[in-house]
Backbone bond lengths (Angstrom), bond angles and torsions (degrees), N, CA, C in turn:
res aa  C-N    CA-C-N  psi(-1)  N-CA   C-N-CA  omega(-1)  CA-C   N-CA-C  phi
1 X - - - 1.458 - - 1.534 107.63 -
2 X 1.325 126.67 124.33 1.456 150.28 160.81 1.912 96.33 -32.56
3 X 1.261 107.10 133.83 1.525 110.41 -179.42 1.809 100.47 -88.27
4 X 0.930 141.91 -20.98 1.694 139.75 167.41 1.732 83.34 -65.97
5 X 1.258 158.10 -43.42 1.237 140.03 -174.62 1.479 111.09 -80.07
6 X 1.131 106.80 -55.71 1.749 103.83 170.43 1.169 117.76 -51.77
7 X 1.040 137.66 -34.88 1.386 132.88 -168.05 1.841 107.51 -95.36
8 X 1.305 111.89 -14.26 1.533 115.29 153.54 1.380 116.36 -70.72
9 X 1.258 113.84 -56.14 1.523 114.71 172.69 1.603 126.55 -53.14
10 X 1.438 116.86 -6.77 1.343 126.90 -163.27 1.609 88.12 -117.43
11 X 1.284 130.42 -45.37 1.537 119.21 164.85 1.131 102.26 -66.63
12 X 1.615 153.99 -10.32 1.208 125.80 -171.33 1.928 108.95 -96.80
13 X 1.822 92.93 -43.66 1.605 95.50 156.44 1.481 112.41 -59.06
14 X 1.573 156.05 -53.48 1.031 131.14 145.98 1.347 127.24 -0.36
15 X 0.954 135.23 -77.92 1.901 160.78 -151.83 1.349 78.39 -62.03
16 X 1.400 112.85 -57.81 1.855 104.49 -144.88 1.623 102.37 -93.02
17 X 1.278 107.77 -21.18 1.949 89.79 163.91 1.449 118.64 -90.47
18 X 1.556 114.64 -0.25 1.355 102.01 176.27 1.875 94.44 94.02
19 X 1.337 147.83 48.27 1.400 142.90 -166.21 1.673 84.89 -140.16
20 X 1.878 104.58 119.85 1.342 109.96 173.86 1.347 91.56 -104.89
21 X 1.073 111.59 164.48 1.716 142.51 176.74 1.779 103.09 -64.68
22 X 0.997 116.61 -19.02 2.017 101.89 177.51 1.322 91.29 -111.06
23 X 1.549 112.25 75.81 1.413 105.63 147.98 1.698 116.29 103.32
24 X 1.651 107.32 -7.95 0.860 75.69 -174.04 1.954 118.45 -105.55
25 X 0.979 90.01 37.01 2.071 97.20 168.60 1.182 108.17 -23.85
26 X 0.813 108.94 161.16 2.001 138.52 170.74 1.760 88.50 -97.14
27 X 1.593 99.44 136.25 1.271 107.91 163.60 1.829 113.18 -96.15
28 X 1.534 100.46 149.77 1.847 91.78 -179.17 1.533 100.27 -62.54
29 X 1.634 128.32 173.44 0.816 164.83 155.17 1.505 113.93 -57.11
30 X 1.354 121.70 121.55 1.183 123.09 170.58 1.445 117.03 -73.88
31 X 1.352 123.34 136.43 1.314 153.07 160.16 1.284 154.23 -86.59
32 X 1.768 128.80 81.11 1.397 99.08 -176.03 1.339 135.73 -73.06
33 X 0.955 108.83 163.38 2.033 115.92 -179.18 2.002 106.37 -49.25
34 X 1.066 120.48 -45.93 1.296 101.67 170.60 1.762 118.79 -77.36
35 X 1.049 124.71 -10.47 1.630 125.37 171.64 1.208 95.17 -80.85
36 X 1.329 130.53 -58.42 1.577 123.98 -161.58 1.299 100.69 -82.47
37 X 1.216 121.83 10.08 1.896 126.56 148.08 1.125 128.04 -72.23
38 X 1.130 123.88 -40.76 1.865 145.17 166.09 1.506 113.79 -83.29
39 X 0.927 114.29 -5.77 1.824 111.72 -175.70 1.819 76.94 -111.61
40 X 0.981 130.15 -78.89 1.887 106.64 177.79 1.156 120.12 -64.35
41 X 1.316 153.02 -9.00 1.305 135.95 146.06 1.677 116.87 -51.25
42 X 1.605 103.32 -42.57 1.932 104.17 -168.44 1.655 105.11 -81.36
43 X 1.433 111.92 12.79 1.551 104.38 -154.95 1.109 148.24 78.25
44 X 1.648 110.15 11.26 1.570 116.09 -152.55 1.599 100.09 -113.29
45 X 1.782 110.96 -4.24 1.368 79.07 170.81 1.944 82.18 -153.96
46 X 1.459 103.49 -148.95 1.676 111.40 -158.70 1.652 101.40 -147.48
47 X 1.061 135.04 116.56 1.556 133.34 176.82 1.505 103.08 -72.77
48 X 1.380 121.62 135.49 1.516 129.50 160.13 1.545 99.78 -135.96
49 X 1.561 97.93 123.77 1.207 125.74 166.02 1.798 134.56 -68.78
50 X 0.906 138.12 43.04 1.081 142.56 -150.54 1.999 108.37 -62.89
51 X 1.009 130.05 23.12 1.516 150.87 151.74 1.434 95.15 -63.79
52 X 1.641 103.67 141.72 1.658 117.51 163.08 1.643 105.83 -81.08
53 X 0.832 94.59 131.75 1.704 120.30 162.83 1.695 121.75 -21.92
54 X 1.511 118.90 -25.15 1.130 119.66 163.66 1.289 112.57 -85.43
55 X 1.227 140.23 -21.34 1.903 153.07 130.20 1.290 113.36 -23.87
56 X 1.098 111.37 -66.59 1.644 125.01 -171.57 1.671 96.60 -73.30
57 X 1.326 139.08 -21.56 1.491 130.97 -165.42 1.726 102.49 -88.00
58 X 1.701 106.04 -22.23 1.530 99.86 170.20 1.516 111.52 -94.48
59 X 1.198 124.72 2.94 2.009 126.24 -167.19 1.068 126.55 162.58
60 X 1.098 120.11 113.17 1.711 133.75 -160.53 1.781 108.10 -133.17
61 X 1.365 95.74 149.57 1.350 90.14 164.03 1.523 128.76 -101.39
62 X 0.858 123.05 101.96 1.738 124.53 -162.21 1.826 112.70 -25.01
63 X 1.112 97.54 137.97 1.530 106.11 -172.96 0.953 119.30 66.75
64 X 1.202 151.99 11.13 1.329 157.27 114.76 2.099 123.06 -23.21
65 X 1.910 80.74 125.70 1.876 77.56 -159.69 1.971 81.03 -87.88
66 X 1.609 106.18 154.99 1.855 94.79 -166.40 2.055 81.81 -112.21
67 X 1.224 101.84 124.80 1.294 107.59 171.15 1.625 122.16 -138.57
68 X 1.609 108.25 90.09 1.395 112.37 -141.81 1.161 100.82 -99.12
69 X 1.938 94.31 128.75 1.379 111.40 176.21 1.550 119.65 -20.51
70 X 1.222 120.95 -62.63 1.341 118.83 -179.75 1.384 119.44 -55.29
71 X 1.602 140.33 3.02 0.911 134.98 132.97 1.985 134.37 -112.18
72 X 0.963 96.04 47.77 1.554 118.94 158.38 1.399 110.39 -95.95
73 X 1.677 99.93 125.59 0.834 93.71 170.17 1.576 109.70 -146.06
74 X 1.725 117.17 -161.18 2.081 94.15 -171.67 1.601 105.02 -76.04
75 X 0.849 79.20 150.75 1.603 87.31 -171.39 1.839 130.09 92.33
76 X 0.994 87.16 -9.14 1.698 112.23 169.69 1.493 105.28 -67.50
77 X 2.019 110.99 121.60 1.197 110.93 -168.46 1.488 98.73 -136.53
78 X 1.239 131.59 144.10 0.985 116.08 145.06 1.546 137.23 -98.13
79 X 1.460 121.67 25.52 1.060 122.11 148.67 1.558 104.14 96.23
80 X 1.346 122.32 -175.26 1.307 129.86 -176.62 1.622 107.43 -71.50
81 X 1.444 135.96 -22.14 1.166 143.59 171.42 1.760 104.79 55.05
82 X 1.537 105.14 37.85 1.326 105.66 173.00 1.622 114.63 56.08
83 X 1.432 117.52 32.76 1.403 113.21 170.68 1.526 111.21 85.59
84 X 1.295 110.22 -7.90 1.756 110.46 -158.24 1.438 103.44 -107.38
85 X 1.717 121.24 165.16 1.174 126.06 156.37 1.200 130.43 -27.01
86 X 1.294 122.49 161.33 1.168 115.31 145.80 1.623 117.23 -142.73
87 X 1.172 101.77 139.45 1.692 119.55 -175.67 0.886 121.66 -118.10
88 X 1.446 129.72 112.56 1.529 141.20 -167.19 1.657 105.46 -110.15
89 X 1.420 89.66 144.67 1.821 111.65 -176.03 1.129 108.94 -152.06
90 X 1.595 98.49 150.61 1.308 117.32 -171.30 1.741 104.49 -137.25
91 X 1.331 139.27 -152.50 1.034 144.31 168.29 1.587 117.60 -63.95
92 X 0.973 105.50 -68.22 1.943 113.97 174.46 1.623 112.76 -115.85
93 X 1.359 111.58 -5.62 1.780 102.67 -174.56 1.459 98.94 110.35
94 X 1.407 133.81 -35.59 1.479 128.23 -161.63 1.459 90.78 -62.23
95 X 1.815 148.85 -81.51 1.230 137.89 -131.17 1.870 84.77 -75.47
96 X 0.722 117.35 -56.62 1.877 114.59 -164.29 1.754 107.71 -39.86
97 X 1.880 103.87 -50.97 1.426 100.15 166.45 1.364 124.61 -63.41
98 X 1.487 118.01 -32.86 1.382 128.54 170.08 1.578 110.72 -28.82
99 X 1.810 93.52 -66.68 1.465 98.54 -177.44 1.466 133.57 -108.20
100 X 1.098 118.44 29.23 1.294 145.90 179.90 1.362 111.13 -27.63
101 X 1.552 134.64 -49.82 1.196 131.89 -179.51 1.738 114.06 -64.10
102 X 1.536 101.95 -43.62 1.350 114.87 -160.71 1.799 88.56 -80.76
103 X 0.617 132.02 -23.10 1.470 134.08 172.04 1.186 128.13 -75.23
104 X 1.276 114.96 -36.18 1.269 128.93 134.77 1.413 144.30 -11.85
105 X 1.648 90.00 -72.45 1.237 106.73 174.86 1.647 129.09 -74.93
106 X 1.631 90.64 -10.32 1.883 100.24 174.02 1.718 109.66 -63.50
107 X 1.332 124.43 -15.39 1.326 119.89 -147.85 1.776 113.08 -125.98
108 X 1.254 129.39 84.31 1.645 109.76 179.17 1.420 129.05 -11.72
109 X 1.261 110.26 -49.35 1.795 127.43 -156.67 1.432 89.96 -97.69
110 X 1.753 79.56 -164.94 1.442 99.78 -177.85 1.461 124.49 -68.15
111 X 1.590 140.13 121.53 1.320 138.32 -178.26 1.807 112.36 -106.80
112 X 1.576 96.16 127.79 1.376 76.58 175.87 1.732 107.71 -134.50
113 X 1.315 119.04 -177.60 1.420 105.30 -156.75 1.998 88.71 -129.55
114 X 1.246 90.72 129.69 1.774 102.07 -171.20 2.014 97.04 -72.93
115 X 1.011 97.63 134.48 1.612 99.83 177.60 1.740 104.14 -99.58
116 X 1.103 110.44 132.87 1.359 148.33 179.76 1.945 106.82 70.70
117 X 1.473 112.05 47.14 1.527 119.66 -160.83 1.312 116.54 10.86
118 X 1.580 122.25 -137.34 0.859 136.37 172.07 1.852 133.89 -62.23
119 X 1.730 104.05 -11.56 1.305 93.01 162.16 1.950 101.62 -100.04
120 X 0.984 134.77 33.54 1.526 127.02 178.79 1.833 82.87 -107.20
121 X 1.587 107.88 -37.22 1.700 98.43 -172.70 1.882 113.03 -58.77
122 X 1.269 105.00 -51.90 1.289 122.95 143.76 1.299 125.16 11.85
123 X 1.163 77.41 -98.98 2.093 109.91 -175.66 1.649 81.49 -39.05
124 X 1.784 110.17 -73.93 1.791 102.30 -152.92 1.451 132.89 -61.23
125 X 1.340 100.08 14.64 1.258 107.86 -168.92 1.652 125.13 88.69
126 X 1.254 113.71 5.93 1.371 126.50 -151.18 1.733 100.79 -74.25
127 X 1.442 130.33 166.51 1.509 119.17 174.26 1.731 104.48 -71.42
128 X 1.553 88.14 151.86 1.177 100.40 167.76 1.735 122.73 -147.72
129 X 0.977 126.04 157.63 1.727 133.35 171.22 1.589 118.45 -121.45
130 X 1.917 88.63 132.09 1.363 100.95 177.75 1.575 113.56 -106.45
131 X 1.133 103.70 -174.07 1.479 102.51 -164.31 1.309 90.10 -83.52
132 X 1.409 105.64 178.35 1.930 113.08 166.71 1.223 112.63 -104.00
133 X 1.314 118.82 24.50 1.412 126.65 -176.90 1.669 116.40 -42.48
């Protein structure tokens, strides 16, 4: 989709929930590590990592696209994401809740924010990847 169309369609969903431009975004939805296991296992959504790259070089969660906060910037999109969710992670949940609006706004669809990041995936036993250090 052409971004002069997306960005009409995002003022028009705007208009109709009542969302002004200073601030007032929808924040994503919080997430636990086993829900945001079944919404990417069934296809329904996409992991983004928002950790810098020296984070992600000691532990990742497999299939995870890594798009680190420190390079977002305006205009930074991630695109139609194939129709699917999107679920953002960080280390424990603090930077993702930090930035929740602006994170937000990277994504057309639905965004949601993994609660306790990557060590709640952790804890449940969930897969994980280490470096080959």
């Amino acid at each position: 989709m052409n971004q002069p169309l997306l960005r009409r369609l995002v003022a028009g969903v705007r208009q109709i929930l009542g969302i002004t431009e200073g601030g007032g975004t929808p924040r994503p939805t919080p997430i636990d590590a086993l829900a945001a296991k079944t919404e990417v296992d069934e296809g329904r959504a996409i992991l983004v990592d928002i950790r810098e790259p020296v984070e992600v070089a000691v532990e990742r969660i497999p299939g995870a696209v890594l798009l680190p906060l420190s390079r977002i910037t305006a205009g930074t999109s991630l695109g139609e994401a194939g129709g699917k969710a999107t679920i953002f992670l960080c280390r424990s949940g603090g930077r993702t809740s930090l930035h929740a609006r602006r994170l937000q706004q990277l994504c057309p669809g639905q965004a949601y924010l993994l609660k306790g990041g990557i060590v709640a995936w952790r804890a449940k036993g969930l897969p994980m990847a280490k470096s080959r250090r």
